[in-house]
PLY file of the C-alpha trace (Angstrom):
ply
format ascii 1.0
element vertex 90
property float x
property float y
property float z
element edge 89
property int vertex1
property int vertex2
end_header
47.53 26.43 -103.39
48.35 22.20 -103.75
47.34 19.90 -106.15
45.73 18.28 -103.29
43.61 21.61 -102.48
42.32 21.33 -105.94
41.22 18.22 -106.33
39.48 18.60 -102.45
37.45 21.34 -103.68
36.65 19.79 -107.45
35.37 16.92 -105.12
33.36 18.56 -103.22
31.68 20.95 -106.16
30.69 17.49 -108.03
29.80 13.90 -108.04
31.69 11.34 -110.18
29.09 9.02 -109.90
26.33 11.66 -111.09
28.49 13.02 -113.23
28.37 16.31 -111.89
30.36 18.90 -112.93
31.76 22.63 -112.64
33.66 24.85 -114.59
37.66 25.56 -114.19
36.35 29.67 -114.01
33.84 28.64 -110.89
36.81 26.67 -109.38
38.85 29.22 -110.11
36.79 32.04 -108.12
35.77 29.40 -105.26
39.39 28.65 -104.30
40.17 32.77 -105.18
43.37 31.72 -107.85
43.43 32.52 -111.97
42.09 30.12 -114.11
46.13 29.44 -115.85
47.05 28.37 -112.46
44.47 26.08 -112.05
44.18 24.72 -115.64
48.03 23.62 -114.70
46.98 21.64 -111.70
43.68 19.71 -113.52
46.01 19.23 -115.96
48.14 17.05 -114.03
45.18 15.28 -111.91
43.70 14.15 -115.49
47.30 12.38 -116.07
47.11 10.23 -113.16
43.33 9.83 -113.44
41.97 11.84 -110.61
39.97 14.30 -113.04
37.75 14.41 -116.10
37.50 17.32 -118.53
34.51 16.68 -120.71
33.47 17.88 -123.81
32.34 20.83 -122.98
35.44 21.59 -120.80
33.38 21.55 -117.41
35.43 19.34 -115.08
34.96 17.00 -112.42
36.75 14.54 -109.86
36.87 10.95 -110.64
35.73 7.73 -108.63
39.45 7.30 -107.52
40.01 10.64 -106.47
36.81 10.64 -104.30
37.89 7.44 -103.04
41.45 8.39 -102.42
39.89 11.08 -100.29
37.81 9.22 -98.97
40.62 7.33 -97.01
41.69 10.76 -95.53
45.36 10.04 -95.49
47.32 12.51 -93.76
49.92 12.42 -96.91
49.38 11.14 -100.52
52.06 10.90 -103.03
50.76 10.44 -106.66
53.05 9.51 -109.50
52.23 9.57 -113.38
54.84 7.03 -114.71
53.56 8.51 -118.60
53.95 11.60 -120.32
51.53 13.29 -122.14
52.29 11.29 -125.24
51.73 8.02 -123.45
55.23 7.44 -123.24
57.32 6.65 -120.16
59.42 9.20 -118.43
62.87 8.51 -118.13
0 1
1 2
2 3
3 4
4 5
5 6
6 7
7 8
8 9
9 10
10 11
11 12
12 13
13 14
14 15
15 16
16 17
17 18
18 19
19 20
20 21
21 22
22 23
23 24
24 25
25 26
26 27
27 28
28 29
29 30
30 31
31 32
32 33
33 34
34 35
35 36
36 37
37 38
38 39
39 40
40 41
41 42
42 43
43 44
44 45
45 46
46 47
47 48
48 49
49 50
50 51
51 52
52 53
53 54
54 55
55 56
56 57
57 58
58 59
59 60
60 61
61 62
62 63
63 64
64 65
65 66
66 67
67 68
68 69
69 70
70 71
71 72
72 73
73 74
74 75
75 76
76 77
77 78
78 79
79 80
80 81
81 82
82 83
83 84
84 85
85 86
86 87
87 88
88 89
């Protein structure tokens, strides 16, 4: 499973712009992986801005990630300059 996979399938099961959103367990059982795995991989789209956890810890794609998909390049590298901490990687 790719990052890329993920954040396909989070796009399709909601809508930025609605707000729509699904839970990492439904993800989970739609693309048939466990819910650690997947948590890593949300993880990293929410550092470079491609996902939103709310509250509530349902999920959902971001505005730039449906528009980044939108452009249906045939490879997309993503880089998150910052750490967790907010600090720049060396």
């Amino acid at each position: 499973m790719t990052r890329r996979t993920v954040l396909r399938q989070l796009a399709e099961a909601t809508d930025a712009e609605r707000r729509e959103t699904t839970t990492v367990d439904a993800l989970a059982s739609t693309l048939g992986v466990d819910e650690r795995s997947l948590e890593d991989h949300i993880d990293a789209l929410v550092a470079c801005e491609l996902a939103h956890v709310e509250a509530d810890g349902s999920v959902r794609a971001t505005i730039t990630a449906e528009e980044l998909l939108a452009l249906e390049a045939g490879e997309v590298v993503i880089v998150d300059l910052t750490g967790r901490d907010g600090d720049a990687d060396a």
